[in-house]
C-alpha positions as CSV (number, residue, x, y, z in Angstrom):
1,X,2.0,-44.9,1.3
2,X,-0.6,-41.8,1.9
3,X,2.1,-39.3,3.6
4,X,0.1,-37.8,6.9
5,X,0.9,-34.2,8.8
6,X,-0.7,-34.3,12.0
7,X,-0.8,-30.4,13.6
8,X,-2.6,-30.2,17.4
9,X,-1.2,-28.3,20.0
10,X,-1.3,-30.9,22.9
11,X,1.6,-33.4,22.6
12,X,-0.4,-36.2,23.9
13,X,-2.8,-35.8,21.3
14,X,0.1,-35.7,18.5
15,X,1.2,-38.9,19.7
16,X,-2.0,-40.8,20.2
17,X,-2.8,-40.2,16.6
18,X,0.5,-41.1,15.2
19,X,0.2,-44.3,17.4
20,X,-3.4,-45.2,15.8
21,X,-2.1,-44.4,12.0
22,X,1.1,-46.8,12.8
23,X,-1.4,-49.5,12.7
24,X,-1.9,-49.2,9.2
25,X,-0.1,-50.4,6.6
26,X,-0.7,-47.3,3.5
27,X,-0.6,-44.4,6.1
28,X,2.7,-43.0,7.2
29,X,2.8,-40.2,9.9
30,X,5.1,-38.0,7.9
31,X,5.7,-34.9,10.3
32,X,3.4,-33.4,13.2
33,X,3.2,-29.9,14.5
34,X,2.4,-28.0,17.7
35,X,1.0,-24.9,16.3
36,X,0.1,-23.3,13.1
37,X,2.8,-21.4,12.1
38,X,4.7,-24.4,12.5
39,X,1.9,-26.2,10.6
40,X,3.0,-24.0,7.7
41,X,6.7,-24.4,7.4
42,X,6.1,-28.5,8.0
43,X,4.0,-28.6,5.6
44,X,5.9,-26.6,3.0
45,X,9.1,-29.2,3.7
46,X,7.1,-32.0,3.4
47,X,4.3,-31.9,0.3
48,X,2.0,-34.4,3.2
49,X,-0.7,-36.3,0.9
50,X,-2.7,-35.0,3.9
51,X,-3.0,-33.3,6.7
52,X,-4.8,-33.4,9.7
53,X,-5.2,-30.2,11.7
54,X,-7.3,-29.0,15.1
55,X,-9.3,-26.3,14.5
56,X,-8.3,-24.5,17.9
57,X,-4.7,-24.2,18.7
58,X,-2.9,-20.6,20.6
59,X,-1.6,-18.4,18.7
60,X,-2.5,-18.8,14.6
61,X,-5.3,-21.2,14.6
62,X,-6.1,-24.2,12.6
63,X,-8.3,-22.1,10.3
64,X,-5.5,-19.3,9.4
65,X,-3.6,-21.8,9.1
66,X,-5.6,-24.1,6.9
67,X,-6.3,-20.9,4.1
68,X,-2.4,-20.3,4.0
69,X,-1.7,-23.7,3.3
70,X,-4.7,-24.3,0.6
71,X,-3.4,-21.4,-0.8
72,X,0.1,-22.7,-1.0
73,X,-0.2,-26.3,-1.4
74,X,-3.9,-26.5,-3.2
75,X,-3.5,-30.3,-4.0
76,X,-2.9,-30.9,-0.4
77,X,-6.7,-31.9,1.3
78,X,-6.6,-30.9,4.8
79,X,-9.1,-32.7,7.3
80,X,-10.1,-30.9,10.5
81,X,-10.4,-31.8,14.3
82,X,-12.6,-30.2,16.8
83,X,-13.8,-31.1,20.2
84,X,-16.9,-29.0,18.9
85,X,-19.3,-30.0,16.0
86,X,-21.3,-26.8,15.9
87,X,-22.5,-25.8,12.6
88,X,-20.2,-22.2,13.1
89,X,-16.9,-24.4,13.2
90,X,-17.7,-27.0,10.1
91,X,-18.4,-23.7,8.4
92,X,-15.2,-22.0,9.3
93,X,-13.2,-25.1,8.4
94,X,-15.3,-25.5,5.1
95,X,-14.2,-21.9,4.4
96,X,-10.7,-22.6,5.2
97,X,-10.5,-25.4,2.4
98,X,-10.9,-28.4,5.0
99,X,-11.9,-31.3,2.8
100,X,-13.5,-33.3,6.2
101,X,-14.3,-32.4,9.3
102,X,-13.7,-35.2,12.4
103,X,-15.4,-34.4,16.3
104,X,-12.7,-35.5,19.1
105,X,-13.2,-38.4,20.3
106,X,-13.1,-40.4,17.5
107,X,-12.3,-44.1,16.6
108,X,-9.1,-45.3,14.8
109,X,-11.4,-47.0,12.0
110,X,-13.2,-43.5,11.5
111,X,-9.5,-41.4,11.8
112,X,-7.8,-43.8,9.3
113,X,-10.8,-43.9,7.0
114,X,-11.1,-40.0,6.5
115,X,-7.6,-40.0,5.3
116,X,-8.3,-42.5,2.4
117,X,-11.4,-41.5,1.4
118,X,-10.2,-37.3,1.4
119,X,-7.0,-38.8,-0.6
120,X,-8.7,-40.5,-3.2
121,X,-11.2,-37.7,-3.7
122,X,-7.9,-35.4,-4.3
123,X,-6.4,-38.2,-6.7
124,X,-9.6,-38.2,-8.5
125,X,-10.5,-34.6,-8.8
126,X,-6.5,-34.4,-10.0
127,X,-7.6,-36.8,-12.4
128,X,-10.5,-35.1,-13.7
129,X,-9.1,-32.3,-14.3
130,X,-6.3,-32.9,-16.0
131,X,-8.3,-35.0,-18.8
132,X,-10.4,-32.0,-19.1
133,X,-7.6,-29.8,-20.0
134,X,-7.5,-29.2,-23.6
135,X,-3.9,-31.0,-25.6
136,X,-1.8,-27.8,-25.9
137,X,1.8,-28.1,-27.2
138,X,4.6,-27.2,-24.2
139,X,5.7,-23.9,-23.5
140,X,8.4,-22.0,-25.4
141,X,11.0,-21.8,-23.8
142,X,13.7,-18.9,-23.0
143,X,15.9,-20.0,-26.3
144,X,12.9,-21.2,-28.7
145,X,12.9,-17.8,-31.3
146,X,12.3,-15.2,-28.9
147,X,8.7,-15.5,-27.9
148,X,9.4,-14.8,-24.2
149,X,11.0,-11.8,-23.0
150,X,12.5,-10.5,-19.8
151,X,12.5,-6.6,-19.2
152,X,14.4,-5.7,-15.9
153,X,13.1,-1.7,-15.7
154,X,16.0,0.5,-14.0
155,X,17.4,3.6,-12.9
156,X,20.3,4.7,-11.4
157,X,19.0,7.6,-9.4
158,X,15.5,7.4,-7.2
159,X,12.9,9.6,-8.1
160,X,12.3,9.0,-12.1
161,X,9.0,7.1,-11.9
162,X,10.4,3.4,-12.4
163,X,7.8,1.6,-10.7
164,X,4.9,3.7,-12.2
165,X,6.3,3.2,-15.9
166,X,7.1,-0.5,-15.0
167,X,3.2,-1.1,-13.4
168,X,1.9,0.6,-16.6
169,X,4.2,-0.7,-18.8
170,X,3.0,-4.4,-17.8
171,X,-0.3,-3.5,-17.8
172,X,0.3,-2.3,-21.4
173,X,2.1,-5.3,-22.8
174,X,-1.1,-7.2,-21.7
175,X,-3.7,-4.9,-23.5
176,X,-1.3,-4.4,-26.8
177,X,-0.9,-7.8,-27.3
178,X,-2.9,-10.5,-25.0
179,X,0.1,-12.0,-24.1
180,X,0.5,-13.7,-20.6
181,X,2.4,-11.1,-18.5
182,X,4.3,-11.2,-15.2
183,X,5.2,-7.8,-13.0
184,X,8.0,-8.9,-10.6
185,X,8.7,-6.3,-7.8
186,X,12.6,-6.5,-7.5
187,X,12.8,-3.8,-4.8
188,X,13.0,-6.2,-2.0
189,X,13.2,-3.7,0.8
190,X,10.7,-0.5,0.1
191,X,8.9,-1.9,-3.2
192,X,5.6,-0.1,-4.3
193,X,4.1,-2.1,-6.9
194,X,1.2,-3.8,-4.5
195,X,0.6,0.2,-3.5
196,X,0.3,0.8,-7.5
197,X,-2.1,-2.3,-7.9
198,X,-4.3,-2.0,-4.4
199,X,-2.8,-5.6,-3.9
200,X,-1.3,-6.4,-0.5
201,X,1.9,-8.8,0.0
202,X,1.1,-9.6,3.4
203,X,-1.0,-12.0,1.1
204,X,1.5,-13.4,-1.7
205,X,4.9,-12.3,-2.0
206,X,8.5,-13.4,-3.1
207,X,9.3,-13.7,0.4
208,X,6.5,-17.1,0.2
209,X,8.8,-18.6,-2.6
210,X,11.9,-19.1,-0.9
211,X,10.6,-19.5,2.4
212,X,11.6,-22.9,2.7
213,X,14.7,-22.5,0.6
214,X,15.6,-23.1,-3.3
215,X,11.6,-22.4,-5.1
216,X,10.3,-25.1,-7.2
217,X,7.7,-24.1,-9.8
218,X,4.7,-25.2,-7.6
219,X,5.9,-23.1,-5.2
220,X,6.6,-19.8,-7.2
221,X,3.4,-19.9,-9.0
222,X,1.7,-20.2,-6.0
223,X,2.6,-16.9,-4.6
224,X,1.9,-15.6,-8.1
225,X,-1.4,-12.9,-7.6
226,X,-3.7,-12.9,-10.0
227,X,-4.7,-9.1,-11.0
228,X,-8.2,-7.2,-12.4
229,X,-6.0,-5.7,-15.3
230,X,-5.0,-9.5,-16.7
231,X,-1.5,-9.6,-15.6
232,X,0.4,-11.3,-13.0
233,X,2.0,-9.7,-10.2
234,X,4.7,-10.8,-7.7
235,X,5.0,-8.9,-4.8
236,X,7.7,-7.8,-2.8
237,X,8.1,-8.8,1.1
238,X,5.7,-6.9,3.0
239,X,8.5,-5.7,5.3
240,X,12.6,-4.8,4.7
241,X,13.9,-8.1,6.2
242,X,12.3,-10.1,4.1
243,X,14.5,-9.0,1.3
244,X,17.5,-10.9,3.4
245,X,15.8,-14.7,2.1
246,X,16.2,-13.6,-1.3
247,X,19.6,-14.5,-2.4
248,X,20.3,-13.6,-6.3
249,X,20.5,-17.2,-6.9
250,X,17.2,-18.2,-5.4
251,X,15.8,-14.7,-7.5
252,X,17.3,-16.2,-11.1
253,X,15.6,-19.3,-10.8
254,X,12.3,-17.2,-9.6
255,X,13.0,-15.3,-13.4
256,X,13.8,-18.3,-15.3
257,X,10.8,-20.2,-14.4
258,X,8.3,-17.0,-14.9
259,X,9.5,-17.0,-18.5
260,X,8.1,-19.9,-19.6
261,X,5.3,-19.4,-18.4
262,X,5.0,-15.9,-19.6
263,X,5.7,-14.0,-23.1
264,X,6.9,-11.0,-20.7
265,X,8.4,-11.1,-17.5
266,X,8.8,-6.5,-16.4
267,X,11.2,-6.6,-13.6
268,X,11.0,-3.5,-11.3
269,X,14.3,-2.9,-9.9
270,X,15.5,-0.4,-7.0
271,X,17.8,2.3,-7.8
272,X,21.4,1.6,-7.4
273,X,24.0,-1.4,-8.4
274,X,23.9,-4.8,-6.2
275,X,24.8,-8.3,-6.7
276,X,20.7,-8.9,-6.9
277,X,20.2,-6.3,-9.3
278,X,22.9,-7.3,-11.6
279,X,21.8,-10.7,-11.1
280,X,18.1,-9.7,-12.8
281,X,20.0,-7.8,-15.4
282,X,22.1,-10.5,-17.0
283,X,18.9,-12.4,-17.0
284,X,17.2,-9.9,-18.8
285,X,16.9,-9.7,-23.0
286,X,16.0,-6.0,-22.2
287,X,17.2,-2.8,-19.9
288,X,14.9,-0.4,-19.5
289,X,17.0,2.5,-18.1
290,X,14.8,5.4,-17.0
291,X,16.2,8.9,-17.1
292,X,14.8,12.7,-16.6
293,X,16.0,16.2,-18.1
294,X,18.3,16.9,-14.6
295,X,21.6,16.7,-14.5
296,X,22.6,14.0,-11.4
297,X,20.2,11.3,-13.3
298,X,22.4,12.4,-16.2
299,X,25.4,11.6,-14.6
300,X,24.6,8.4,-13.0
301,X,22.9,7.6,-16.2
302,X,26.1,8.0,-17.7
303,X,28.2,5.7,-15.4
304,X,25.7,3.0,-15.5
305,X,26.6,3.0,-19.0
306,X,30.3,2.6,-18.3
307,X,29.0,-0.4,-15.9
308,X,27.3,-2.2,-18.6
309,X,30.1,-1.8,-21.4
310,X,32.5,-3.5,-18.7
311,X,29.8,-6.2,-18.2
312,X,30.1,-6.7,-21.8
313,X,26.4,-5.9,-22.1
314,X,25.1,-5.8,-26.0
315,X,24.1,-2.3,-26.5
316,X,21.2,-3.3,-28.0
317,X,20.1,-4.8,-24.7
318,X,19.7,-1.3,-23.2
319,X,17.2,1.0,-24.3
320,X,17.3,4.8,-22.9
321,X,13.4,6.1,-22.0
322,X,13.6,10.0,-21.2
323,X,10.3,10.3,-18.4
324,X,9.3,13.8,-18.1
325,X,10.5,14.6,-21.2
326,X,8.5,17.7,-21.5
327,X,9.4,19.2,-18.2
328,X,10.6,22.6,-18.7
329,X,14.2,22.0,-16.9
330,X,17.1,23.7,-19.4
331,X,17.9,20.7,-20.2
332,X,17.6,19.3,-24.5
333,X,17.0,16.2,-25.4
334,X,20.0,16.4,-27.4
335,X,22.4,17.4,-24.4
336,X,21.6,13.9,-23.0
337,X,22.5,12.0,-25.9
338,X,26.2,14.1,-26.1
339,X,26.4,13.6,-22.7
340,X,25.8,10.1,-22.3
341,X,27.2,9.7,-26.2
342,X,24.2,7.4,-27.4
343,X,20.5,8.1,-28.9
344,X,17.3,8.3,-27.0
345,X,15.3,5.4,-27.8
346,X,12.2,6.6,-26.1
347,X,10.1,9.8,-24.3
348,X,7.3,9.5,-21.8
349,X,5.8,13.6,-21.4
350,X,5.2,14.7,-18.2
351,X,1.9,14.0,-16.3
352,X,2.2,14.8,-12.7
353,X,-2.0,15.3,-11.3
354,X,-2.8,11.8,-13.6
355,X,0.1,9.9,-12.2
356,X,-0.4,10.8,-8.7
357,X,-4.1,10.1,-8.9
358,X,-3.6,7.2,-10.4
359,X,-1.1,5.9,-7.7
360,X,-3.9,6.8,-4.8
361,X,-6.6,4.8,-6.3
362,X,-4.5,1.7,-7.3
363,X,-5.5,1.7,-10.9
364,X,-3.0,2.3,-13.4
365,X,-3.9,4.8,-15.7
366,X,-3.2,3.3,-18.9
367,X,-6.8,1.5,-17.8
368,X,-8.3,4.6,-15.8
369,X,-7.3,7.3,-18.5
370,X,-6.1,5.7,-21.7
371,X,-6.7,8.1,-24.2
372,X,-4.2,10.6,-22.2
373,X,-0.6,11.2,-23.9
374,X,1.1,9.8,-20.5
375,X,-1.0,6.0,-21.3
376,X,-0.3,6.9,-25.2
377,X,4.0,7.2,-24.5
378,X,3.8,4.1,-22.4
379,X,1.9,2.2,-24.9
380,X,4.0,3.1,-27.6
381,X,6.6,1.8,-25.5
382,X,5.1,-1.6,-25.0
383,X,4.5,-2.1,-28.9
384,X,8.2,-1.1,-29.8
385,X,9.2,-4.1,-27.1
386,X,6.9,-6.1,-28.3
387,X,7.7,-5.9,-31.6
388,X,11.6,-6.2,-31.0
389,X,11.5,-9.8,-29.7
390,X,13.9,-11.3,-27.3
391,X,16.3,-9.4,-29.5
392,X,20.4,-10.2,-29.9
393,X,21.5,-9.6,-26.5
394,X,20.7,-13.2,-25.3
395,X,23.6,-14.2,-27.9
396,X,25.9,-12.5,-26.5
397,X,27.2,-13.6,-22.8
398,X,28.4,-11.7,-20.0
399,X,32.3,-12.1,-19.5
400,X,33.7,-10.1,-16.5
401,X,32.1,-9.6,-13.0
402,X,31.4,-6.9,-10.8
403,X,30.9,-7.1,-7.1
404,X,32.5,-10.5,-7.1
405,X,29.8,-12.3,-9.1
406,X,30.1,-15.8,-9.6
């Protein structure tokens, strides 16, 4: 049976075409919809083998509607219904990804015969491309020698450049060692990554994934972006309440499932303790706590520390970075360690003009200004993690809970 949505905003319509499909043995009228938001969500539920959608409909129209779904649900061929034929509306439907394009009235031989013949050009372009793909073995997974690593980047106080060094960090990992790299923006409420990359989550974002619910793979990579530097980027919601669909259960799967397909996954994580953000860190194989030479980071440094040794963390799991370490502010290198009673593992100097300018252009500037020291620290950075592995804290697991974890 060839699954059908049918989407038109008049209700008669809706059921005049589900009435001519019941005729037909192979073609089931899966869902319909009145609008296209609703076009969206229906779709989403249902995986249709394809849908039918009029082009002109109040509100979001069959076209927006159309390049949100092609962009979600690409093996999905969507056929289009007009009351016009003019060349300006098979264009806009083209552009849309409408596979076919029907002008109301039109028979129930010619309605029922677009749907197989859009369906079987879908099963055959699936099938072409798929024995075009060249035999590779399948990918590693989490526990297969350490070839895929999670890095959660975090600190406990705002203001120490965590989403700058995680964006350039990423971007780093990429250049060092051509590996297939995913930037996750954790900061559900006020994160800045898309500002950092020019990439807007009013696009793409998390919020996509679990928009219906638990993500499946399909679904994650599909609100995956793309970006100029090689990497992959997933976004943050584009507004605060969307961090509310993200439940640290649906974000671990979200993690899990970027790992395979990725020999890093950098995790950009607000400031501050939460179920989520614990939830990233026990995935993690790495903790990238960011300090600075002033004395409340120290401090809350310090009691993070005291967090993760009740959580039973491995110590080798956390790695101390000193950002700004140059910065003139009283404060040694070496009164950090006594304070927080373990070595620095790492120093990023202080570059205040580069960074700034580098954050309003959207370009990171371990691509715009490599050569600097700031893109030098950071890219030492990346070849120490990359050289480290998955390294021993995946052996060890995490005993006692905090906030009520389950």
């Amino acid at each position: 049976m060839i699954k059908v949505l049918i989407v038109d905003d008049i209700p008669e319509t809706r059921d005049h075409l589900s009435r001519l499909l019941g005729l037909e043995r192979d073609l089931d009228v899966a869902g319909t919809a009145g609008t296209g938001e609703e076009a969206i969500k229906v779709a989403m539920e249902l995986r249709p083998d394809v849908i039918v959608m009029d082009i002109n409909m109040p509100g979001m129209d069959g076209v927006a509607a159309a390049e949100i779904i092609s962009q979600r649900l690409p093996s999905c061929p969507i056929i289009m219904m007009s009351v016009h034929g003019e060349a300006d509306q098979l264009k806009r439907a083209i552009s849309a990804g409408a596979r076919e394009f029907l002008v109301k009235p039109f028979s129930g031989d010619e309605f029922s015969a677009s749907i197989r013949t859009v369906f079987e050009r879908e099963l055959a372009r699936r099938t072409q491309f798929e024995s075009s793909l060249p035999a590779v073995p399948a990918p590693a997974t989490p526990t297969d020698g350490g070839d895929h690593q999670v890095i959660a980047v975090f600190s406990p106080k705002g203001g120490a450049g965590r989403t700058t060094i995680a964006t350039n960090l990423a971007v780093a990992l990429h250049q060092e060692s051509g590996a297939r790299v995913c930037l996750v923006d954790a900061n559900l409420q006020f994160g800045d990554v898309g500002v950092l990359l020019n990439l807007n989550p009013k696009d793409r974002s998390i919020a996509d994934a679990v928009e219906t619910g638990e993500p499946d793979g399909d679904i994650i990579d599909s609100c995956v972006i793309d970006h100029s530097t090689g990497i992959r980027v997933l976004l943050a919601p584009p507004s605060p309440e969307g961090a509310d669909l993200v439940t640290p259960h649906y974000l671990r799967l979200i993690i899990e499932h970027l790992r395979i397909g990725h020999e890093y996954v950098v995790i950009d994580l607000p400031s501050g303790l939460s179920d989520l953000s614990l939830a990233v860190m026990d995935a993690a194989d790495s903790i990238l706590v960011l300090t600075a030479l002033e004395i409340t980071t120290i401090k809350n440094v310090r009691l993070f520390l005291e967090v993760a040794e009740q959580l039973e963390y491995a110590r080798t799991k956390i790695r101390l970075v000193i950002n700004r370490a140059d910065a003139a502010q009283g404060i040694r290198i070496a009164d950090v360690e006594a304070s927080v009673r373990r070595p620095i593992d790492g120093t990023i100097v202080s570059d205040g003009r580069l960074s700034v300018l580098a954050v309003n252009r959207g370009v990171p500037f371990v691509v715009s200004h490599p050569d600097s020291v700031l893109s030098r620290d950071v890219t030492k950075l990346a070849r120490t993690l990359a050289g480290d592995g998955a390294g021993a804290a995946q052996d060890q697991p995490n005993k006692r809970g905090l906030f009520a974890r389950r």
